[in-house]
C-alpha positions in Angstrom: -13.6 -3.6 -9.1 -10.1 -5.3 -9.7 -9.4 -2.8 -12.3 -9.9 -0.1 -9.7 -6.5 1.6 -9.4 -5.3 2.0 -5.4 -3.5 4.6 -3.4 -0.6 3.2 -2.6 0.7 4.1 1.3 4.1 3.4 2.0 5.5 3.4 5.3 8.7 2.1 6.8 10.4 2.1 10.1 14.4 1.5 10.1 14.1 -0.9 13.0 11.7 -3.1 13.7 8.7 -0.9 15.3 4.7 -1.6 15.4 4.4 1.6 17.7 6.1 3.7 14.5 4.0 2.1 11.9 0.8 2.0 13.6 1.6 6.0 14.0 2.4 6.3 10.1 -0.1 4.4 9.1 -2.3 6.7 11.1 -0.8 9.5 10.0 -1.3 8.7 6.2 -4.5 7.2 6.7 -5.9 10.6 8.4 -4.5 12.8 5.4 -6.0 10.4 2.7 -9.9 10.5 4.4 -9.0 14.3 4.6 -8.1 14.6 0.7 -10.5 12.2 -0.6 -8.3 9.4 -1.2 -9.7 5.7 -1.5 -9.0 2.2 -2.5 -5.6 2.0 -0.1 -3.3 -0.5 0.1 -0.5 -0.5 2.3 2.8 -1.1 1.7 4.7 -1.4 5.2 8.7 -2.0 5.6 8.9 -2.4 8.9 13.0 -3.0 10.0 14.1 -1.8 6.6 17.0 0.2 6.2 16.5 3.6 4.3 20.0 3.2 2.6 18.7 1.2 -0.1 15.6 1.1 -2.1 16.0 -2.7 -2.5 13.4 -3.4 0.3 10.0 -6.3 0.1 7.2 -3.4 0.1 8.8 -0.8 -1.7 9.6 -3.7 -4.3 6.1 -4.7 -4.2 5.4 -0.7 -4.5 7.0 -0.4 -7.1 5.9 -3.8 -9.6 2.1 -2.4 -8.8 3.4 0.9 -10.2 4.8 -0.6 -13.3 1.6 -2.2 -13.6 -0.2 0.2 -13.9 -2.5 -0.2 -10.4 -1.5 2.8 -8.5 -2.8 6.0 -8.7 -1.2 7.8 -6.3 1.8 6.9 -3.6 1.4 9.1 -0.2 4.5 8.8 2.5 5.2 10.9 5.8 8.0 12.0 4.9 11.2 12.1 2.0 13.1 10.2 4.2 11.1 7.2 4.5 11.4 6.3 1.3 15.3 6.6 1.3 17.9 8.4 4.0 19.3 9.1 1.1 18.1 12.5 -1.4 19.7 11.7 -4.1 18.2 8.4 -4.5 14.8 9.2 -3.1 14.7 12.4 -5.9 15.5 9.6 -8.5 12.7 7.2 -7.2 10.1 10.2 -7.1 10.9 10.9 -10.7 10.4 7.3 -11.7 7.0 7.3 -10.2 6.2 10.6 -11.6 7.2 9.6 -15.0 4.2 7.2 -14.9 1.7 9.7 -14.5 1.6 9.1 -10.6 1.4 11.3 -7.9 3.8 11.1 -5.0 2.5 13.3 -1.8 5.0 13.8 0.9 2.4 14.7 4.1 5.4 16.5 5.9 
C-alpha cells in the first residue's frame, strides 16, 4: 500500500484560521467523494501568505510531487495557491509537466 499514489489537497488560509480550513477542507473533501478520488493527504498552510510559493505544505506538496506520490493536486480555488497568476500559472505547469492533474473546484 505505500506505493499507492495520493491525492494531494492543498489548502491555505492567509491568516491564521481553523474556521477557513475546516471549510476548505470540507469543501475539497466533498468534491473528491463526489469524483471518486481516494488515498488523500492534506497539505494545509494555515497563516501563509499567498505572495510566495515558499510556504511548509506547499513545500512538502511539492517534494511528494517530485517523487513521484501524487496523483492528483485538488485546491478551491487559483488563488490559494498564490495571490499571484503569474506565479500560480507557472506552478500549475510544473505540476502538469509531471503528468499530474491540478483541479481548481471553483
Amino acid at each position: 500500500m505505500s506505493n499507492m499514489k495520493k491525492t494531494a489537497l492543498y489548502i491555505r488560509s492567509a491568516v491564521e484560521d481553523n474556521d477557513k480550513v475546516k471549510l476548505q477542507e470540507k469543501i475539497l473533501g466533498d468534491y473528491s467523494v463526489k469524483h471518486g478520488y481516494n488515498h488523500i493527504q492534506l497539505y494545509v498552510d494555515n497563516g501563509a501568505s499567498g505572495n510566495t510559493l515558499d510556504r511548509p505544505a506547499l513545500n512538502r506538496l511539492n517534494t511528494d510531487i517530485e517523487a513521484g506520490n501524487i496523483d492528483a493536486v485538488i485546491v478551491e480555488d487559483v488563488s490559494r495557491i498564490s495571490r499571484n497568476l503569474v506565479q500560480s500559472s507557472k506552478w500549475i505547469n510544473f505540476v502538469q509537466q509531471k503528468g499530474i492533474s491540478v483541479i481548481i473546484v471553483r
